[in-house]
C-alpha positions in Angstrom: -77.7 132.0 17.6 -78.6 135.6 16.9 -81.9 135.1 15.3 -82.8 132.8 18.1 -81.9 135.6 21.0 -83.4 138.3 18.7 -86.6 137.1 16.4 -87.3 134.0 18.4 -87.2 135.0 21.8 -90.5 132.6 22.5 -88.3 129.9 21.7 -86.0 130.5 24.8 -87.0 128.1 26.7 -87.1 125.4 24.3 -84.5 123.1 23.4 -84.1 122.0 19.9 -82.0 119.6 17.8 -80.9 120.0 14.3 -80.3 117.2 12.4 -79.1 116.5 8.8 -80.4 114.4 6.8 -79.4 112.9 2.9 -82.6 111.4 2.4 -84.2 112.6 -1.3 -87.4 115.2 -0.4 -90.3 113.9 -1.7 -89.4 110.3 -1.9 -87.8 109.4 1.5 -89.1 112.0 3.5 -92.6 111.7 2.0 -92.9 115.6 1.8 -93.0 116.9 -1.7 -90.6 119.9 -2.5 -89.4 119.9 1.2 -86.1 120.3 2.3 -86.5 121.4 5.7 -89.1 120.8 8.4 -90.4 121.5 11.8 -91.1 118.9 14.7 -92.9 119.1 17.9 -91.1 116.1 19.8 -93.7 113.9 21.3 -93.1 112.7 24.9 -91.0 109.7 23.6 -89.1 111.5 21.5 -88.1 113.8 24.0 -87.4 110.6 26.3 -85.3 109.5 23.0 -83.4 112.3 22.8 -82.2 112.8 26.8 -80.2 109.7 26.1 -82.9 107.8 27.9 -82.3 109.8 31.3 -85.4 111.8 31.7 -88.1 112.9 28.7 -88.0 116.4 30.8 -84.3 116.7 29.7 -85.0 116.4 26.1 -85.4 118.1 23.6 -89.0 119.7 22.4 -88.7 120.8 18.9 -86.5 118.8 16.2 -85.7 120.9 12.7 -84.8 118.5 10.0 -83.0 119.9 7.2 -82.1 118.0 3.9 -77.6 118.5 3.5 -78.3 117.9 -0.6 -79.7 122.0 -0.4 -78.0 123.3 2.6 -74.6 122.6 1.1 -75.8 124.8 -1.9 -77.1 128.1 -0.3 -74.9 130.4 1.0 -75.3 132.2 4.3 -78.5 134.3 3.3 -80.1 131.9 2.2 -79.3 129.8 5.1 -80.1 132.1 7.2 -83.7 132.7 5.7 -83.9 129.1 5.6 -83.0 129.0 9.7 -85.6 132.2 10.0 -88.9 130.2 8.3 -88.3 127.1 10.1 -88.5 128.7 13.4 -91.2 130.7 12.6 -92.8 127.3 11.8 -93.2 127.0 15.6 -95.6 128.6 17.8 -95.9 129.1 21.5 -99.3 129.6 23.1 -99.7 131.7 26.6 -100.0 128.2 28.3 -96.7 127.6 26.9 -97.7 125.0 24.4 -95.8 124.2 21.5 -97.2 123.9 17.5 -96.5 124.2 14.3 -98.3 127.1 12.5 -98.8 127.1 8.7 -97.5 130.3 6.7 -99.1 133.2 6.9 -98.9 134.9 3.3 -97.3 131.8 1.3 -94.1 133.0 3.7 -94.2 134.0 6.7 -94.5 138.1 6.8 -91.4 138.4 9.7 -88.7 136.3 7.6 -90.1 138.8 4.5 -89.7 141.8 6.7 -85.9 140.2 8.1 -84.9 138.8 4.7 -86.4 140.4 2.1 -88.4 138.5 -0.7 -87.1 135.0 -0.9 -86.5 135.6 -4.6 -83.1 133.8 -3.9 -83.7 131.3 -1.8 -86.4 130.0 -3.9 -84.2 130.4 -7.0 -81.9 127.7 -5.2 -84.7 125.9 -4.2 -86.5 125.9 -7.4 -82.8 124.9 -9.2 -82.3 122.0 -6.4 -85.6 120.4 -7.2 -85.0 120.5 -10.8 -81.2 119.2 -10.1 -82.7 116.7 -7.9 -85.5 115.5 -10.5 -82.4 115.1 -12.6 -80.0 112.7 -10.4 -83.9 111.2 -10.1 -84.4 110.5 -13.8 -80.8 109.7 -14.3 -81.0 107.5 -11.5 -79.0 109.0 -8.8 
């Protein structure tokens, strides 16, 4: 992944799953106006996801991201998308991973990459109010 190799070189050495999920954001996932997040794996986690061969095999940072929105943006936006929930994760000198909270209500890197996220929080903005929708309407 070029943004990986490029603007995420600290992440190198990390591995990291993706997953998909269809859960609502802000009901199942308990995060309001989410639709992507970062996850330090604990050390069962990491045992969970080796297949149950060795926690050193697996993987140390999970990104969720909600399939409702992703199937909606188009590659910008997923890409900007991609670029902020990376950035969520920090490495210390130690070699320590965390998450780290925006720094400017974005992050300033995925501004100076991307642009303003004027788009991708037009989508975002139109999803919630599509989602509060299917909500009311009871989807």
């Amino acid at each position: 992944m070029p943004l990986l190799a490029k603007e995420h070189r600290r992440l190198a050495d990390y591995r990291i799953v993706w997953c998909v999920t269809d859960a609502k954001p802000g009901k199942e996932l308990g995060i309001c106006k989410t639709y992507a997040q970062s996850t330090i794996l604990s050390p069962l986690h990491r045992y969970l996801s080796s297949g149950g061969s060795d926690m050193n095999e697996g993987a140390h940072v999970a990104i969720v991201v909600n399939d409702w929105l992703w199937q909606r943006l188009v590659v910008p936006q997923r890409r900007w998308l991609v670029d902020h929930v990376l950035e969520h994760v920090a490495v210390d000198e130690v070699g320590t991973l965390s998450l780290r909270h925006h720094d400017i209500g974005d992050f300033s890197g995925v501004i100076q990459r991307h642009g303003v996220p004027l788009d991708p929080m037009k989508a975002a903005a139109r999803a919630i109010f599509e989602l509060g929708t299917e909500l009311v309407n009871g989807g």
